[in-house]
Every structure is written in structure tokens, then in C-alpha cells.
C-alpha positions in Angstrom: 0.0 0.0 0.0 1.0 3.4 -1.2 0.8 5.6 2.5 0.7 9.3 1.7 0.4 10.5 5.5 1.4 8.0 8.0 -0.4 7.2 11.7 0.1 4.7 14.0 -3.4 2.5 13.1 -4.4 3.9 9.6 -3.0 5.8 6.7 -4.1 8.7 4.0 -3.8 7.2 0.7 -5.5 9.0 -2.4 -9.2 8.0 -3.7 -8.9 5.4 -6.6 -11.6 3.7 -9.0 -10.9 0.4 -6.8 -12.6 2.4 -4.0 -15.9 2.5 -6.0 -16.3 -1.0 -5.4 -15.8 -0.9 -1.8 -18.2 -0.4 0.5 -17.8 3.7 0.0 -20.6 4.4 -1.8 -22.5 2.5 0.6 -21.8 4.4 3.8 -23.6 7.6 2.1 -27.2 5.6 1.8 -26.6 4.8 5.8 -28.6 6.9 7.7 -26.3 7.0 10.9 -23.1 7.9 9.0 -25.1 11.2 6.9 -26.8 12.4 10.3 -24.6 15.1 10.8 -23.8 15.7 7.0 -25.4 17.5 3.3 -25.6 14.0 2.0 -28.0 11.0 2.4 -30.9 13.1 0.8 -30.6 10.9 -2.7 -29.6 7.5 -3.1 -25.9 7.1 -3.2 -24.5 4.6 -5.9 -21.0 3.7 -7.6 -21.9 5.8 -10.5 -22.6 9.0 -8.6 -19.3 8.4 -6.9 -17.4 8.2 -9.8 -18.8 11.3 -11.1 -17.4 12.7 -7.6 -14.1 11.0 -8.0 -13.7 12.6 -11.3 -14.8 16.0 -10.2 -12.0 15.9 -7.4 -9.3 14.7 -9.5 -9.9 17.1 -12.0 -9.6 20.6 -10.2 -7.2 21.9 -7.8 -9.6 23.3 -4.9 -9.9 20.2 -3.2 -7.9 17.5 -1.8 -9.2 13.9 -0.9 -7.7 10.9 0.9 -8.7 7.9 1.3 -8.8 6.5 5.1 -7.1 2.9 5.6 -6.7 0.6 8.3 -2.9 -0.9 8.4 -4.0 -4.3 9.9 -7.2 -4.9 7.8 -6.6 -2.8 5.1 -10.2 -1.8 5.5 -11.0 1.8 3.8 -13.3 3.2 6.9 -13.8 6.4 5.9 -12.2 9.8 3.9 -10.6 13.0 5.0 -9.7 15.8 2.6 -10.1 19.6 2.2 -12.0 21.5 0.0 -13.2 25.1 -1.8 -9.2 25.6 -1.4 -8.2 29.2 -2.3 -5.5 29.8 -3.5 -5.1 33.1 -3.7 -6.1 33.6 0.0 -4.9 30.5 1.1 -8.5 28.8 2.9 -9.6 25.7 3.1 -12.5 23.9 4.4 -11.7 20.7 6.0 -14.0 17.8 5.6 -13.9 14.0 6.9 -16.0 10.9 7.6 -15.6 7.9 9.1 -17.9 5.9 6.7 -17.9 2.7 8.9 -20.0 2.6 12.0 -17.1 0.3 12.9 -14.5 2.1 13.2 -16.2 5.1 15.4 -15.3 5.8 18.7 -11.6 4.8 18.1 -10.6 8.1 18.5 -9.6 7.9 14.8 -11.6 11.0 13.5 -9.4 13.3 15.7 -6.1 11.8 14.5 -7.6 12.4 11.1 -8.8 15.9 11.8 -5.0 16.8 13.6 -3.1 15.1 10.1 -5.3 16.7 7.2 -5.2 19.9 9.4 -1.0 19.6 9.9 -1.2 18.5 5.5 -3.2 22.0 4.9 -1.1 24.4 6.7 2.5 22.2 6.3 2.1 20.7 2.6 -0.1 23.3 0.9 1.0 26.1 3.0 -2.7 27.4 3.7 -2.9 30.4 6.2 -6.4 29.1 7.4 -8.9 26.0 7.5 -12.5 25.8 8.7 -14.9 23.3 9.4 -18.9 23.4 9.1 -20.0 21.3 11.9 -24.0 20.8 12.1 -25.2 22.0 16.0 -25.6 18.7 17.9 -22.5 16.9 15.9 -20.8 16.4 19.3 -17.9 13.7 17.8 -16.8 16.6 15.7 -17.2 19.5 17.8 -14.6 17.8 20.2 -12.0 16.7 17.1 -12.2 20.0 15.7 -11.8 22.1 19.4 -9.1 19.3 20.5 -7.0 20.2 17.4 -7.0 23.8 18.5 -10.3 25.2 15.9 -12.2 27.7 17.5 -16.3 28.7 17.0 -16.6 31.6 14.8 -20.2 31.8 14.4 -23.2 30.3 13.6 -25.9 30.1 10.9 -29.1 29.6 11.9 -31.1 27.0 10.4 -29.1 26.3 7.8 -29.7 22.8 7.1 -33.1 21.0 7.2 -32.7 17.3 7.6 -35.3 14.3 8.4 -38.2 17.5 9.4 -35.4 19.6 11.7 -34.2 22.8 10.7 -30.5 22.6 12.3 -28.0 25.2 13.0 -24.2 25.2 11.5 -21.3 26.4 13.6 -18.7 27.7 11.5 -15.2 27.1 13.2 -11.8 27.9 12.2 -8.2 27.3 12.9 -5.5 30.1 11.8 -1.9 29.5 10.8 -1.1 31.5 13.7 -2.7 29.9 16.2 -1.7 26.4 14.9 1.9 27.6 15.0 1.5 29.0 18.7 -0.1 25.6 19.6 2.5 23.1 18.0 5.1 25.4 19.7 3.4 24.5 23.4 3.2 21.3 22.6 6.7 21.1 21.4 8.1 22.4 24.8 5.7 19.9 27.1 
């Protein structure tokens, strides 16, 4: 396997066409896994992913891995960041873990702290922000644990399953991850 970013359990890797047969386009029909997410309005199949795969592959404003398990080589779930500007260096950061699985590993925040370390060390991005749908508590803590702060909310802007739900915009600066890494380098 070809790792792209490295972690103890798992590894990035980019999308392929192999992944269409997986079980990826299945975890975007699963009701649990789209809860918290714009997706699982229309039914998800190989072909609509592959018109997404294409999409991604063929512009340079967003970035998408593919989430692997070392021991099982199990792809769980996808972590990448999108809208990238590139002329004022943004981001919005953007993962899943598509397997019901593989939650509560503590894998989403490992995810969340090496897609957010790619952004500002690889792509040298200024800032990355995160749209995390009010009750989305997994999230809320990987994205506040790896230093992103609330900005502000929209009200209502998502309607899902009869509920109109709020979205809390947070954000992490180059500055502040800089600061942070430095603290965490003298510990």
C-alpha cells in the first residue's frame, strides 16, 4: 500500500476507482453515518461516486484521501479539504468515518489533527474551517481538540429528516496552529 500520511493504526492514501467497489458508496445511503452531514438526501451509488471522484481529481480546490486501516486494510472512511483558495490560502476541511465500525476509536481526531497539519505544512494554507451541524458532538470535540475555535453560527441552515438545524462555522489560523505546536513542542 502506497501511505501518503502516516499514523500509528491507519494511513491517508489517495481516492482510486478500486474504492468504488468498496463499501464507500455504501456508507452515504446509511442513515447514521449522513446524520450530521449535506448527504443521504438521494440515493448514493457507484456511479454518482465516480462522477465525484472525477470532479476531485480534475480541479485543484480540493484535496481527498482515502482512510485505511494498516492491519485490515479496511478503507473506513475519507478526510480531505475542500473550496481551497489559492489566492487567500483557505480551506474547508472535511472528513468521515464511513464505517459505523470504526467510530469511537478516536480515529476521527487523528484524522482531523493530520489533514489539518497537511493544509497548513504541505499546501502552506494560512487558514482551515470546518462546518459542523449544532448537535455533531464527535466533531465539535476533534475540531476544538486540534486547536479550531467557533466563529459563528448560521441559523437554520440545514433541514434534515423535518429539523431545521443550525451550522457552527469554526476555524483554525496558521497562527494559532503555530502557537499551539510550539506549546506542545516544549511539554
Amino acid at each position: 500500500m502506497s501511505y501518503f500520511i502516516d499514523c500509528e493504526d491507519f494511513f491517508f492514501r489517495a481516492l482510486d476507482s478500486e474504492d468504488l467497489d468498496g463499501t464507500w458508496p455504501e456508507w452515504l445511503n446509511d442513515p447514521v453515518i449522513t446524520r450530521y452531514q449535506n448527504k443521504g438526501y438521494f440515493p448514493c451509488s457507484r456511479d454518482t461516486q465516480k462522477e465525484y471522484l472525477e470532479q476531485i481529481r480534475a480541479n485543484s480546490s480540493d484535496v481527498v484521501f482515502a482512510l485505511v486501516e494498516k492491519q485490515s486494510g479496511t478503507h473506513f472512511g475519507n478526510a480531505g479539504l475542500h473550496n481551497i483558495d489559492w489566492l487567500h490560502r483557505t480551506a474547508a476541511l472535511g472528513i468521515v468515518i464511513g464505517l459505523r465500525d470504526f467510530h469511537g476509536r478516536g480515529w476521527g481526531k487523528t484524522a482531523w489533527e493530520n489533514i489539518t497539519n497537511y493544509g497548513f505544512r504541505t499546501l502552506g494554507l494560512d487558514k482551515l474551517t470546518a462546518m459542523v451541524w449544532d448537535g455533531n458532538a464527535a466533531s465539535s470535540r476533534c475540531a476544538e481538540a486540534c486547536g479550531y475555535v467557533v466563529e459563528g453560527r448560521q441559523r437554520e441552515q440545514y433541514f434534515k429528516n423535518g429539523v431545521r438545524i443550525d451550522a457552527i462555522l469554526m476555524g483554525l489560523t496558521r497562527g494559532d496552529w503555530e502557537r499551539r505546536n510550539m506549546e506542545r513542542e516544549g511539554d
